[in-house]
C-alpha positions, 0 to 999 in steps of 0.5 A: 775754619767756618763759612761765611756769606758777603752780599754786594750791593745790587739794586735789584736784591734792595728794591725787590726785598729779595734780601728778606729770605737771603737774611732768613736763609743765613740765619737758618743755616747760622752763616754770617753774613755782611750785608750792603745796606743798614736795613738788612742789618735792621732785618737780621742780617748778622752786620752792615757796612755800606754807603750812608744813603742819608748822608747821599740824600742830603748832598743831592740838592746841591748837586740838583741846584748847581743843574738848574742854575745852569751847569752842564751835567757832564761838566760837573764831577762825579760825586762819590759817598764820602761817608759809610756806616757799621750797623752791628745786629747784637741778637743775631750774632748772640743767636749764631754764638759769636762774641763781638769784640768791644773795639767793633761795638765800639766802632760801629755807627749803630748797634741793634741789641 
């Protein structure tokens, strides 16, 4: 049975790019690896599955709206993501010899060949 490495998310791996020599590191050691956010997935990381921050961005404004037309923050209900996207990096699964099932390309939301 082989390894594996699952990154969580975490604001400081994100804001810092301390995610760039995790990604280079697992890809020297042929890990693979999950990652949190679509961009490391773009950097090499092996796959992504995490929150759609696009789809959080564009929900934010009426939340703001609601504030500022008067609405006590503590009063209004916590909003969670309701979408999440699959990012699957092609070359980096060819590079560590992994054969992706049709039914995950498939599934994915993005594929990077």
């Amino acid at each position: 049975m082989g390894s594996g490495l699952a990154l969580m998310p975490d604001a400081f791996t994100a804001s810092r790019r301390v995610y760039e020599p995790i990604v280079a590191l697992a890809a020297r050691y042929r890990m693979p690896a999950i990652y949190p956010y679509r961009f490391m997935a773009e950097a090499g990381g092996l796959l992504s599955y995490g929150t759609d921050n696009r789809d959080l961005y564009r929900r934010a404004p009426a939340y703001v709206d609601r504030i500022l037309r008067g609405a006590k923050p503590a009063e209004l209900p916590v909003q969670l993501p309701t979408k999440f996207e699959l990012v699957l990096n092609l070359k980096t699964a060819r590079t560590l010899g992994i054969d992706v099932p049709l039914e995950l390309r498939a599934f994915a939301d993005d594929v990077i060949e």
